[in-house]
Backbone as a printed PyTorch tensor [residue, N CA C, xyz], in Angstrom:
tensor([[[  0.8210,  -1.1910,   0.0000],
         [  0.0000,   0.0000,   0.0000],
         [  0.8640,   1.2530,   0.0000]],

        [[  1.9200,   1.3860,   0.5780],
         [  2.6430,   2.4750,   0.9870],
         [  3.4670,   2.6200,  -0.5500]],

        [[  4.1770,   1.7760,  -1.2160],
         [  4.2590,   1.8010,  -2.7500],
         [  3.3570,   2.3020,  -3.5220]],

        [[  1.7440,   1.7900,  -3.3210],
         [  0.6600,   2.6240,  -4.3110],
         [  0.5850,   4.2550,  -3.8360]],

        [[  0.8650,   4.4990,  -2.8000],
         [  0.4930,   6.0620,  -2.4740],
         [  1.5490,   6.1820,  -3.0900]],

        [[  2.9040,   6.2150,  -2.9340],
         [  3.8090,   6.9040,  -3.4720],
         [  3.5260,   7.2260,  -4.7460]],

        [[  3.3990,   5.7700,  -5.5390],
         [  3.3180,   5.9230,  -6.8880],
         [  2.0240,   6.7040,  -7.3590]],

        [[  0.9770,   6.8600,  -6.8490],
         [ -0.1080,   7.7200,  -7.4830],
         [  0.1970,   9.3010,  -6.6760]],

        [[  0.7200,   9.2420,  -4.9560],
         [  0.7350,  10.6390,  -4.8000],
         [ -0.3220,  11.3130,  -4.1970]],

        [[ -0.9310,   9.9280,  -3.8590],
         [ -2.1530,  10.4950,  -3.0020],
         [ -1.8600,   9.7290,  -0.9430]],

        [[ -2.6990,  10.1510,  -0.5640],
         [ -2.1610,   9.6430,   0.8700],
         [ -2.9780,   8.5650,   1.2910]],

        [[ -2.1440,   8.4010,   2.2310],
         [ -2.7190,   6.5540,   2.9620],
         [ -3.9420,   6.8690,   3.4490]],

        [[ -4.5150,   7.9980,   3.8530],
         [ -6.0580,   7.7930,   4.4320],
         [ -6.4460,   7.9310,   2.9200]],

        [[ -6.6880,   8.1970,   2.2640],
         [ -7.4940,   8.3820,   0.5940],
         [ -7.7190,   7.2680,  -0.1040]],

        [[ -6.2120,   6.3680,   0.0100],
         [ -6.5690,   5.5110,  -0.8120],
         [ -7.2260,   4.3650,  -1.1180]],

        [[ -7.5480,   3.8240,   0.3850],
         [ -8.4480,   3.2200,   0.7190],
         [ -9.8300,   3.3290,  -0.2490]],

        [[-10.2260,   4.4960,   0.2670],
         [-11.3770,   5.2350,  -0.3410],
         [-11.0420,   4.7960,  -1.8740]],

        [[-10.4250,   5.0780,  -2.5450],
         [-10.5310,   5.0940,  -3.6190],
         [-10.4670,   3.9560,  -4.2610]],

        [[-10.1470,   2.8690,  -3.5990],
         [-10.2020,   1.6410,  -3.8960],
         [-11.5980,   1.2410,  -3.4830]],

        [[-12.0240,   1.8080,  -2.7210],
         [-13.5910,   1.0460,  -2.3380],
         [-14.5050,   1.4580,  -3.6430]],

        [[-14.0530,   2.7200,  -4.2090],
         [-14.6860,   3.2120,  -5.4280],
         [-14.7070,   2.5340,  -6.6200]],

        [[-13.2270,   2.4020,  -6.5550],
         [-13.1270,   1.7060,  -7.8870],
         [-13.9110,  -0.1880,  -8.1500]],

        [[-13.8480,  -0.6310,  -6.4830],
         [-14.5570,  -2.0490,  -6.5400],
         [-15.6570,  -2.0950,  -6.6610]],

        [[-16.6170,  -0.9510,  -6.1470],
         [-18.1100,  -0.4510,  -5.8620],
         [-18.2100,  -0.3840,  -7.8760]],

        [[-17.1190,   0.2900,  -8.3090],
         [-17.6960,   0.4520,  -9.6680],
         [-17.3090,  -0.6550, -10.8020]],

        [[-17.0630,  -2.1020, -10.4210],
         [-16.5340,  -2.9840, -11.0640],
         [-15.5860,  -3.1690, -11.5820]],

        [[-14.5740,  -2.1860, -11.4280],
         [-13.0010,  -2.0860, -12.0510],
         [-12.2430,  -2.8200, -11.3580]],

        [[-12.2460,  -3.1650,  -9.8850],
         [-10.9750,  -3.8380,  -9.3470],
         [-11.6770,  -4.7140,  -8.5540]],

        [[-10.7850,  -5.9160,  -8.1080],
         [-11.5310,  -6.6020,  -7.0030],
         [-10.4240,  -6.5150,  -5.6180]],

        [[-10.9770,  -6.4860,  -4.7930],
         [-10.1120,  -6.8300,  -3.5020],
         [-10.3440,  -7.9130,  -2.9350]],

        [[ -8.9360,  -8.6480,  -2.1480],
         [ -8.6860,  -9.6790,  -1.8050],
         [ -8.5130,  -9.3640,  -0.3030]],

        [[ -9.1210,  -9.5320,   0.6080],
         [ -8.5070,  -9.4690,   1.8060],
         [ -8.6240, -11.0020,   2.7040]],

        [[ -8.0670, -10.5770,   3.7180],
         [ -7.1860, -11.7220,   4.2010],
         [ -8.5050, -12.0510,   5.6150]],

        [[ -8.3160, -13.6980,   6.2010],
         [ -9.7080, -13.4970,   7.1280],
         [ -9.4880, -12.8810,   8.8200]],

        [[ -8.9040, -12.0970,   8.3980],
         [ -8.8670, -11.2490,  10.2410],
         [ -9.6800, -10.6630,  10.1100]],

        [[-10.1980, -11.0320,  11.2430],
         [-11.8000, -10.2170,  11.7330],
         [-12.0640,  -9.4410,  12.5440]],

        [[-12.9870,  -8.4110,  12.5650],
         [-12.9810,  -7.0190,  13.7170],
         [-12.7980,  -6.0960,  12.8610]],

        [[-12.5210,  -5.2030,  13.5960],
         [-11.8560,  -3.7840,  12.6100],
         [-10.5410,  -3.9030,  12.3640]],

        [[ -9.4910,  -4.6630,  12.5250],
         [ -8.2820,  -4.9950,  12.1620],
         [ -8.8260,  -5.2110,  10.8070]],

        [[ -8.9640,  -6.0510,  10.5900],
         [ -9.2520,  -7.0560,   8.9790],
         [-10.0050,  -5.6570,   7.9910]],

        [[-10.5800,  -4.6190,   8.4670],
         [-11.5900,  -3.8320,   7.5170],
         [-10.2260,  -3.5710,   6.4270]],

        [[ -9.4990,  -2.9120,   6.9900],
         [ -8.8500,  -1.9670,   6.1570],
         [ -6.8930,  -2.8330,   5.5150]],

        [[ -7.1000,  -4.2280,   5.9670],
         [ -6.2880,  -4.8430,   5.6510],
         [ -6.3410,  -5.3250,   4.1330]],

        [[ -6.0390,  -5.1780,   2.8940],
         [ -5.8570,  -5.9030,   1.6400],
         [ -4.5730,  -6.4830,   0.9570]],

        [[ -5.0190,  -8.0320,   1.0950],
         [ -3.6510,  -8.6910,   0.5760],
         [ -3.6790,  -8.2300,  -0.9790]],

        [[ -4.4920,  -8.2590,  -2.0680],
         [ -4.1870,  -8.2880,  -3.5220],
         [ -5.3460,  -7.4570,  -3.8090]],

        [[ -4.8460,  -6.0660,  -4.6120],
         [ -5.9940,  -5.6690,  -5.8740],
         [ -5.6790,  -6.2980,  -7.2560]],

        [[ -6.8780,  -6.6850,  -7.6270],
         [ -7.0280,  -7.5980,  -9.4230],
         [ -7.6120,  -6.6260, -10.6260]],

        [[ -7.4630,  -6.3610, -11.0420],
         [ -8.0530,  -5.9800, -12.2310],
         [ -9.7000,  -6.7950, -12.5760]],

        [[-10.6210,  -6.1120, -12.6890],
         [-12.0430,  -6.5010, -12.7050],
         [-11.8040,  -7.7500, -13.8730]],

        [[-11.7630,  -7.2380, -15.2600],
         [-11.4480,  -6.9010, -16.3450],
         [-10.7020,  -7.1060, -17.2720]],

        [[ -9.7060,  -8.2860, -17.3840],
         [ -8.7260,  -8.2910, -17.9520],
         [ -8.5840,  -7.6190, -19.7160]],

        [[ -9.2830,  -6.9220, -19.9000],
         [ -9.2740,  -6.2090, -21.0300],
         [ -8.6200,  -5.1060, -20.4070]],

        [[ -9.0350,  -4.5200, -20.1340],
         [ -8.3080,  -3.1800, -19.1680],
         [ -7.0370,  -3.2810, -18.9890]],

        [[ -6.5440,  -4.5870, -18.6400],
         [ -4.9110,  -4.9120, -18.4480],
         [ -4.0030,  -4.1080, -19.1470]],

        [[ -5.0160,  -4.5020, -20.5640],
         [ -4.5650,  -5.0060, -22.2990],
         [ -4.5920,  -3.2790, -22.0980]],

        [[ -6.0590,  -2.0140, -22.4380],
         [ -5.9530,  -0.7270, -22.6870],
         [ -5.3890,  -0.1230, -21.4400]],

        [[ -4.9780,  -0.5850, -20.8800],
         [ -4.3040,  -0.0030, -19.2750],
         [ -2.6370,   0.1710, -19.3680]],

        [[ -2.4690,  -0.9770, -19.5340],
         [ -1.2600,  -1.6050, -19.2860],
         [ -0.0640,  -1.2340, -20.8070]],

        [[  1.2610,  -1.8870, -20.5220],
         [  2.0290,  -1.9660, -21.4460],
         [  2.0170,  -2.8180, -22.6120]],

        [[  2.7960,  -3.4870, -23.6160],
         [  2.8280,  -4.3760, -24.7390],
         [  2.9950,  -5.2520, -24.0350]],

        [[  3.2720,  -5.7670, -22.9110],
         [  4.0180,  -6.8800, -22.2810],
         [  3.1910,  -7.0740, -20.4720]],

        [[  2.4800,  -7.1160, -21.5260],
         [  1.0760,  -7.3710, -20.1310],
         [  1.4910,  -9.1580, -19.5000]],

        [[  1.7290,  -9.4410, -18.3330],
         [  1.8980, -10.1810, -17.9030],
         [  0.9930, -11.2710, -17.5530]],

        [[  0.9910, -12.3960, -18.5130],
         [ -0.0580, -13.4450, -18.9650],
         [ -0.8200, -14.2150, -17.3950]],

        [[  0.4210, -14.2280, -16.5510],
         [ -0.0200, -14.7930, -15.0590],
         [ -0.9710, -14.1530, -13.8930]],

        [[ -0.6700, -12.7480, -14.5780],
         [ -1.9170, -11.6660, -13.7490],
         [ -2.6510, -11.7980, -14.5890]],

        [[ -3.1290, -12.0360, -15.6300],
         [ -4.3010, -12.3890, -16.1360],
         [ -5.3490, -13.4430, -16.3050]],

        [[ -4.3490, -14.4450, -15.1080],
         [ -5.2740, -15.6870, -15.0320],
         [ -5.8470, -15.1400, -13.4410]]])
């Protein structure tokens, strides 16, 4: 997580948020892990791509075939 803020430039309370947006709107899925309580809310092991087309108009020539399974 602390890699995605850097790289977009937005801050650790935001991005959360903005990931709940983007899953709410079918673009990404989140993976979280089973700790339970309010620990576990804000814990995410993996964001996926909804979409694997998106990868393809998202991404580089060299879209990586294993994130797409």
């Amino acid at each position: 997580m602390a890699n995605l803020c850097t790289e977009l430039k937005v801050s650790k309370n935001d991005l959360p948020n903005y990931l709940a947006y983007l899953e709410t709107a079918g673009m990404i899925g989140q993976l979280r892990d089973d700790t339970g309580g309010l620990r576990g809310l804000g814990k995410v092991e993996k964001v996926f791509i909804d979409n694997p087309n998106l990868m393809y108009a998202l991404g580089n020539s060299g879209t990586n075939v294993g994130s797409l399974r």
